[in-house]
C-alpha positions as CSV (number, residue, x, y, z in Angstrom):
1,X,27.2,258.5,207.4
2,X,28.3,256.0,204.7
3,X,28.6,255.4,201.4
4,X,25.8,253.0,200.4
5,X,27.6,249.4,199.5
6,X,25.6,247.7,197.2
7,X,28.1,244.8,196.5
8,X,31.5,244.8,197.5
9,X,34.5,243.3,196.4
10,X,38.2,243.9,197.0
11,X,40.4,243.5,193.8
12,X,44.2,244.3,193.0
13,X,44.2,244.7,189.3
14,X,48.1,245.4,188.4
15,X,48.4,244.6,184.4
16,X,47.0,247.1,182.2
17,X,43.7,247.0,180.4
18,X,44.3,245.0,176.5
19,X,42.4,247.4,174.9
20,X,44.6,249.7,173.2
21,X,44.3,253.5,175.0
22,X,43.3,256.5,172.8
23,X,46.2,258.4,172.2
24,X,44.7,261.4,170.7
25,X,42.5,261.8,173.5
26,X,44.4,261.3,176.0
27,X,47.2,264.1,174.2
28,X,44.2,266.3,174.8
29,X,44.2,265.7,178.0
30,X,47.3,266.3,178.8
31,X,47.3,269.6,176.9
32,X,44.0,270.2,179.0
33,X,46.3,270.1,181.6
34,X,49.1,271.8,180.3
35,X,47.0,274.9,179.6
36,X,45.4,274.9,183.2
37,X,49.0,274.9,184.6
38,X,50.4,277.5,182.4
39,X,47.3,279.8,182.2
40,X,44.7,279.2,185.5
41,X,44.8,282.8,187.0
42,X,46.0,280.4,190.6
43,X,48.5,277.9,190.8
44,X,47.0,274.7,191.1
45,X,48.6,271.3,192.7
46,X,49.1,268.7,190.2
47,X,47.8,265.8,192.6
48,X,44.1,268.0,192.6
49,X,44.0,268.7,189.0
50,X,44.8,264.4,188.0
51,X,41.7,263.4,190.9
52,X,39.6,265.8,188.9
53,X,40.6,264.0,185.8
54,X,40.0,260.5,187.5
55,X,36.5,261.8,189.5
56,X,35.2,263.1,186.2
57,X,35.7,259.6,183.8
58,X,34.0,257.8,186.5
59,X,31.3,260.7,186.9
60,X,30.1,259.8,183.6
61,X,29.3,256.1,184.5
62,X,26.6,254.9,186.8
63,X,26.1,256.6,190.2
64,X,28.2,253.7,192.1
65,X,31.6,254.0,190.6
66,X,34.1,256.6,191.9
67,X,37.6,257.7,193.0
68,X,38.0,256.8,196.3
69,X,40.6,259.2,197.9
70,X,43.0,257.9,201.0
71,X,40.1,259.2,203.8
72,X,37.0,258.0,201.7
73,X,38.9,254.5,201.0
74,X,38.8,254.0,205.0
75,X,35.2,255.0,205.5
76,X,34.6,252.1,203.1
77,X,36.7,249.9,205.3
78,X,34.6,250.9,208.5
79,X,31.3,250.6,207.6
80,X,32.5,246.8,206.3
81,X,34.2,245.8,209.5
82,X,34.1,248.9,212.3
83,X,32.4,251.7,214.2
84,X,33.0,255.5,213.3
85,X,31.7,258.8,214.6
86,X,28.2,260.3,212.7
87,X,24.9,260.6,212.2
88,X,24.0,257.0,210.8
89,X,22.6,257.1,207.6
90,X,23.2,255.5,203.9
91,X,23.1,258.1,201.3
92,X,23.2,257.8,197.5
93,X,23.9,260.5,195.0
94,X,21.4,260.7,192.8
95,X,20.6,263.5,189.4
96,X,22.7,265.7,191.4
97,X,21.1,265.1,194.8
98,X,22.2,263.5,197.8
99,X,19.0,261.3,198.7
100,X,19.0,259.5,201.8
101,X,18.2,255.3,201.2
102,X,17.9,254.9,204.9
103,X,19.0,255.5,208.2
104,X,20.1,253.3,210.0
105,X,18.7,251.5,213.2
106,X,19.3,253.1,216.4
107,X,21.1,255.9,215.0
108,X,21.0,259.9,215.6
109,X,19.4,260.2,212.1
110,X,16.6,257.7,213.1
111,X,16.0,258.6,216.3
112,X,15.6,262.3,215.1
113,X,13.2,261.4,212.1
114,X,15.1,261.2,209.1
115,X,13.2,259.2,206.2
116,X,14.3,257.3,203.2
117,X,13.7,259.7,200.4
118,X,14.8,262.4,202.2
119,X,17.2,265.0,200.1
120,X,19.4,267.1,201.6
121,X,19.8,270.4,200.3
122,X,22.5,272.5,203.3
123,X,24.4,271.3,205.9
124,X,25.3,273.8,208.8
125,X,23.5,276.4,206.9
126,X,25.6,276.0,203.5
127,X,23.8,274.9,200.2
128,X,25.1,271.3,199.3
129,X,24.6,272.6,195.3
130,X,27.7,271.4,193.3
131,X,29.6,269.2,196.2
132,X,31.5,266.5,195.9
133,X,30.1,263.0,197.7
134,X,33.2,263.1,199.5
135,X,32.3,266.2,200.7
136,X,28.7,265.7,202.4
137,X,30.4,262.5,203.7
138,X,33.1,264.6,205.3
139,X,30.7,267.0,206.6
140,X,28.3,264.9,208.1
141,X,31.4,262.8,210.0
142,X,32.9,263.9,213.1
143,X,33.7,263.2,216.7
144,X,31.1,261.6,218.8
145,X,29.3,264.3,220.6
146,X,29.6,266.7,218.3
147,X,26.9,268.2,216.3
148,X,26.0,268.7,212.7
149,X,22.5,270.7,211.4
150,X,21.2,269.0,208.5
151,X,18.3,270.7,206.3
152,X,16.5,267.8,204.1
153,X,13.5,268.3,201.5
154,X,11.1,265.6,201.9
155,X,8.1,264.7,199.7
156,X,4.6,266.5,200.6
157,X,6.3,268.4,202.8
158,X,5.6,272.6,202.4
159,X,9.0,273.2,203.6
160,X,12.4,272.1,204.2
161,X,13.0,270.0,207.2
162,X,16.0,271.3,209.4
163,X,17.1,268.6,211.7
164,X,20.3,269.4,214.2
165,X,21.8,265.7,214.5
166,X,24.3,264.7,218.0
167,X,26.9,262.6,216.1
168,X,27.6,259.3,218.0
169,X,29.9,256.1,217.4
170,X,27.9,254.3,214.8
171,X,28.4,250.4,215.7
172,X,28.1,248.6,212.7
173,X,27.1,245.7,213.9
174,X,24.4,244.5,211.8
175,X,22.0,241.4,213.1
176,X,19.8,242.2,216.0
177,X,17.1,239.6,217.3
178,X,14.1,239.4,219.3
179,X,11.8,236.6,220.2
180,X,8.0,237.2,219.4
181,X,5.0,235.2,220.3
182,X,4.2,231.4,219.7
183,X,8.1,230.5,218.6
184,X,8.5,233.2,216.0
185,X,12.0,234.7,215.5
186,X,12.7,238.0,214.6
187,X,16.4,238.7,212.5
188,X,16.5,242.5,211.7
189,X,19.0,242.9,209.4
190,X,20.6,246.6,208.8
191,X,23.6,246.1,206.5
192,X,25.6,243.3,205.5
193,X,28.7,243.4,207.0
194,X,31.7,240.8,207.0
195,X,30.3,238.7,209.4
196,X,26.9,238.9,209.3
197,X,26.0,235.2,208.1
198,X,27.9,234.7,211.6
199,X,25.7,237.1,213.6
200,X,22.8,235.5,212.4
201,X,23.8,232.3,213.3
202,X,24.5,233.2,216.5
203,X,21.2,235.1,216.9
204,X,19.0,232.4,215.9
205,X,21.0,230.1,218.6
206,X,19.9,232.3,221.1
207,X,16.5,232.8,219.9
208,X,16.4,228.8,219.9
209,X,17.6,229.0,223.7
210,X,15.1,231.8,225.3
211,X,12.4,229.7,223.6
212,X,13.7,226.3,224.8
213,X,12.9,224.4,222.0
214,X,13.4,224.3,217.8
215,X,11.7,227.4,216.5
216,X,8.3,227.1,214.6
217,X,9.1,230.3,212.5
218,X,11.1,233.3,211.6
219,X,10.7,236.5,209.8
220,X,14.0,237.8,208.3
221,X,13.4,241.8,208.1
222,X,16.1,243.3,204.9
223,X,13.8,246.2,204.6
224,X,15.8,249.4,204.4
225,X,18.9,247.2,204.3
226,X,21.1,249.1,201.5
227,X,23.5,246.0,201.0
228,X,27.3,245.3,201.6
229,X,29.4,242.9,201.5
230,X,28.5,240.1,198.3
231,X,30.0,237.4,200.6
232,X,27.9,238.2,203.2
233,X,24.9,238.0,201.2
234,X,26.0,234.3,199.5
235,X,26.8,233.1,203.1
236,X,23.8,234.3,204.6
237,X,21.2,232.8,201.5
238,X,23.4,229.5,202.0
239,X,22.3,228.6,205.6
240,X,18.6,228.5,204.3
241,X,19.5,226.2,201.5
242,X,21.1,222.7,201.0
243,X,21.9,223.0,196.7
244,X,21.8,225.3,193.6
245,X,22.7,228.4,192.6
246,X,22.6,231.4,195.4
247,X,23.5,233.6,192.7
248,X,25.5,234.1,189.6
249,X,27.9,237.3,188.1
250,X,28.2,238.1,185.0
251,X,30.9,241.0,183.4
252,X,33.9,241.9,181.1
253,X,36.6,241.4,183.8
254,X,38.7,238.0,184.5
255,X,36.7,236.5,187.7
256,X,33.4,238.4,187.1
257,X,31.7,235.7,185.8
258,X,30.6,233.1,188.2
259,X,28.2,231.0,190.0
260,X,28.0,230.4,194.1
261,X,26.0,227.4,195.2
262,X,24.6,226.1,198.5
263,X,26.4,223.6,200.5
264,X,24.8,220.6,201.5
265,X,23.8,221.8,205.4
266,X,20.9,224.0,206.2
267,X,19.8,225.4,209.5
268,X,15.8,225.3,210.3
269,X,15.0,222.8,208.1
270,X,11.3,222.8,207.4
271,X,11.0,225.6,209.4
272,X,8.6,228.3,207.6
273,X,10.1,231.7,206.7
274,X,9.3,235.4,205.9
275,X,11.6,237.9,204.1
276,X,10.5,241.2,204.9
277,X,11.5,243.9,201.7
278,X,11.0,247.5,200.9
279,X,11.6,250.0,198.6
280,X,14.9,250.5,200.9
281,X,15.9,246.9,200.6
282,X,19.2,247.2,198.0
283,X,21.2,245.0,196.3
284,X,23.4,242.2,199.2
285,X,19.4,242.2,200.4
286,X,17.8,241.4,197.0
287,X,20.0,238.4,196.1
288,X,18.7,236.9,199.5
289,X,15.5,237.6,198.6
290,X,15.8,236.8,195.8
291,X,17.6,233.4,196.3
292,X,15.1,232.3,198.9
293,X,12.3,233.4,196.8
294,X,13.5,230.9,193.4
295,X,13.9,228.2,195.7
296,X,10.3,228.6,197.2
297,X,12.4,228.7,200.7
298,X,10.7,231.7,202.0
299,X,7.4,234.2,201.9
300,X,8.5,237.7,200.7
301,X,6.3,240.0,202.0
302,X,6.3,243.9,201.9
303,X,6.9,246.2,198.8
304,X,8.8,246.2,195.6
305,X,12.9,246.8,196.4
306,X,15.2,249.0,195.2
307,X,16.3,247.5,192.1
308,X,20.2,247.6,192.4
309,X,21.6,244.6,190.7
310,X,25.2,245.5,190.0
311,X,28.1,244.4,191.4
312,X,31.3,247.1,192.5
313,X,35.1,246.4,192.7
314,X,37.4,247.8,194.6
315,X,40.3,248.4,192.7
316,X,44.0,249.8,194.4
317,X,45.6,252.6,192.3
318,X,48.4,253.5,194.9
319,X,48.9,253.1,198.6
320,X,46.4,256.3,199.3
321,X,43.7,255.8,196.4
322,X,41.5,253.5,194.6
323,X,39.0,253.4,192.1
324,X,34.8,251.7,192.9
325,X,34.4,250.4,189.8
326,X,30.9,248.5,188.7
327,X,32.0,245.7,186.9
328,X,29.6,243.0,187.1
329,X,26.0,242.4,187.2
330,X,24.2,239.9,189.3
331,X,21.5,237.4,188.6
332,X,19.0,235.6,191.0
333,X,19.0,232.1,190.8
334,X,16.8,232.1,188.3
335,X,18.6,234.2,185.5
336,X,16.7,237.3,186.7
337,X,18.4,240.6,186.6
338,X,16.9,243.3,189.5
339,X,18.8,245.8,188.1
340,X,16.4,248.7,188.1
341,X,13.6,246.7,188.7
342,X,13.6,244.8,192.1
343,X,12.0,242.4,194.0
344,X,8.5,242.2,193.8
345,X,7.2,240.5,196.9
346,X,4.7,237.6,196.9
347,X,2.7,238.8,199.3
348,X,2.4,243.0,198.9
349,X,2.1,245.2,201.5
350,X,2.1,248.7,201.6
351,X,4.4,250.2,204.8
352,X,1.7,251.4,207.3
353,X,-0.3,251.0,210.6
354,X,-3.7,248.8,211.1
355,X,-6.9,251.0,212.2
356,X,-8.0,249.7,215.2
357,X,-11.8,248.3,215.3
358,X,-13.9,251.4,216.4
359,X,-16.2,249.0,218.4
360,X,-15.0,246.3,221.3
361,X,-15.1,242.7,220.5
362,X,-18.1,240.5,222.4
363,X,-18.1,236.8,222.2
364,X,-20.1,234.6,223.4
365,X,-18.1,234.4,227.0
366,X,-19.1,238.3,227.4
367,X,-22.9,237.2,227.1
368,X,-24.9,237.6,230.4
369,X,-25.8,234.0,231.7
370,X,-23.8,232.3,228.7
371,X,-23.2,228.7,229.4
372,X,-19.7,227.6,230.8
373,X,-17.0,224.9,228.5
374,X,-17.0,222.3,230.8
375,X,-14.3,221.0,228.9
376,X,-11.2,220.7,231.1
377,X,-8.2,222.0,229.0
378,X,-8.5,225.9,228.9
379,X,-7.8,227.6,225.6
380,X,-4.9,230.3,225.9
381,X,-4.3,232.7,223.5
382,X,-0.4,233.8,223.9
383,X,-0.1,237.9,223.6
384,X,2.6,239.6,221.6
385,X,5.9,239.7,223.4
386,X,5.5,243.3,222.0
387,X,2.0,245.0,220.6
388,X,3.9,247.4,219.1
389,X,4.5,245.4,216.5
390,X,0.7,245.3,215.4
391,X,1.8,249.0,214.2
392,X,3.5,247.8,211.2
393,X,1.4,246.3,208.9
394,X,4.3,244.7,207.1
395,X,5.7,242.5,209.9
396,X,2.5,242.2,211.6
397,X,1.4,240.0,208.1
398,X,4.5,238.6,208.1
399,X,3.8,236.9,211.5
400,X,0.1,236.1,210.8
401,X,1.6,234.1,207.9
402,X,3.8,232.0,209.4
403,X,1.5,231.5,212.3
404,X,-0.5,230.2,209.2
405,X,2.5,228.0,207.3
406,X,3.1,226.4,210.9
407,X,-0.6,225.3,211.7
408,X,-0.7,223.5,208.0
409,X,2.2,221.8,209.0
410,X,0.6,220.0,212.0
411,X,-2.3,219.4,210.0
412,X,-2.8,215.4,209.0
């Protein structure tokens, strides 16, 4: 498990804020202090009590500013650049509730059924009421192998779920890529990660390759995607564009305001695109989708996103600590804020399976003593490379559509 990224950047802010402090306050905090040394029926270390200070100023913020203590500030490292051992899902506190945004692909959490929604409620049969973040996180990490029982409340459910997880090494390794039928690519996308502009690159070469020829579309699937690195996101939005603005920031903060543009190359030009989105799909996700959709570059298809359009920075306090401080928000390229709004898709789909026709198809082929094409050239229809995908309503419009968008193309 992870805490959910929705924009990262990496600051070192040495000089000192030029507002001017509150003195008064502050003397009552230190007499706060004071007291609770002198008077707190236990000792108590000085270190704990000044985190306490620290975690509760940023408590009072928005949900995606924290302290981030020596052991959190590397878990924020690794799910940016490495692997570590756990269950494999991005949770968000939220009213006082840890609430799952998604697990990820081809993790213990998925594989055993988790949702996005999900709340957990105990965790190895202790109540989760009052903890820390840090804390779930903690609990839910360990060594690969090891195991972790998880009890979640889930919407029209009767009853809590209880779900005993196998942690595992969680790869983050975030671009995955499969080839579908007629020349469609397929980019699943669970995180953005340093490098995944890179992986995708690389994944659409080797699409390109196993179908032996330029490919005539692709659907780029963010849904459940809770964000990551902003870099990633810029770089990724950039390869489908040739000029204007990918996205803009705007804060209080020396470098928070600014503009990223395309550069002049593009890969799969003309080529038609999808941009699959859900009500998982979070911040890094949204300003692709959301670049792609003001350029008219791609389709967006699926449900409304997540609605996280703020930007966090990473700010050193010592050698062991650090502060996640939201100091920007983002616009599309548009001038649109998401924040708590989202992405609405231009085509809307609701997450879900197709019913399957109750009665067999007949043409006229099937007829008894129908008469034969004597036309030489056979028409062949080209079967999924996988009918599972006719399951998911979402993709399986996704891929009608650019089937669509690549027949007007050839059309005089």
């Amino acid at each position: 498990m992870s805490v959910v990224l929705p924009l990262m950047l990496y600051a070192t802010v040495a000089a000192a804020p030029t507002n001017e402090l509150p003195l008064e306050e502050l003397q009552a905090l230190t007499d706060a202090m004071a007291r609770i040394k002198a008077t707190y029926v236990e000792d108590v270390d000085d270190k704990k009590l000044l985190e306490g200070a620290i975690t509760g100023m940023l408590a009072t913020l928005d949900p995606h500013s924290s302290y981030l203590s020596g052991k959190t500030l590397q878990r924020l490292s690794e799910s940016s650049h490495g692997s570590y051992g756990g269950v494999g899902m991005e949770v968000l506190p939220v009213e006082g509730e840890f609430r799952v945004v998604t697990p990820m692909d081809d993790s213990p959490a998925k594989r055993a059924g988790v949702l996005s929604g999900d709340v957990i409620v105990r965790i190895n049969d202790e109540s989760v009421h009052g903890w820390k973040f840090e804390k779930v996180i903690e609990s839910l990490r360990g060594e690969p192998g090891s195991t972790v029982t998880v009890q979640f409340e889930r919407e029209g459910a009767t009853a809590p779920i209880d779900l005993k997880l196998t942690r595992a090494e969680i790869q983050t390794k975030s671009v995955r890529h499969e080839l579908m039928d007629n020349g469609v690519g397929y980019l699943r996308v669970s995180q953005f990660q340093v490098d995944s502009a890179d992986e995708m690159l690389r994944s659409i070469g080797a699409l390109e390759q196993e179908f032996g020829k330029p490919l005539r579309g692709l659907v780029l699937d963010l849904r459940n995607n809770p964000g990551g690195v902003l870099r990633a996101a810029i770089d990724m939005s950039d390869a489908f564009l040739t000029e204007g603005v990918l996205v803009s920031t705007k804060g209080r903060m020396a470098g928070t305001v600014s503009e990223a543009r395309a550069d002049p190359e593009q890969i799969m030009a003309g080529v038609p695109i999808v941009v699959l989105i859900n009500e998982g799909s979070a911040s890094a996700s949204e300003i692709v989708a959301g670049a792609l959709q003001d350029h008219g570059r791609a389709v967006i298809v699926g449900a409304r996103s997540f609605g996280k359009g703020s930007v966090q920075t990473v700010q050193r306090l010592n050698a062991d600590s650090a502060i996640k401080l939201t100091t920007a928000r983002y616009y599309t390229p548009n001038g649109r804020s998401i924040q708590a709004k989202g992405i609405m898709p231009d085509v809307l789909v609701p997450s879900g399976k197709w019913v399957a026709d109750e009665q067999p198809t007949r043409r006229e082929a099937d007829l008894p003593r129908s008469l034969q094409n004597t036309d030489s050239e056979d028409i062949v229809v080209s079967p999924s490379a996988d009918d599972s995908i006719w399951q998911d309503t979402q993709l399986a419009t996704a891929i009608n559509l650019l089937h669509g968008l690549a027949a007007l193309q050839k059309t005089p």
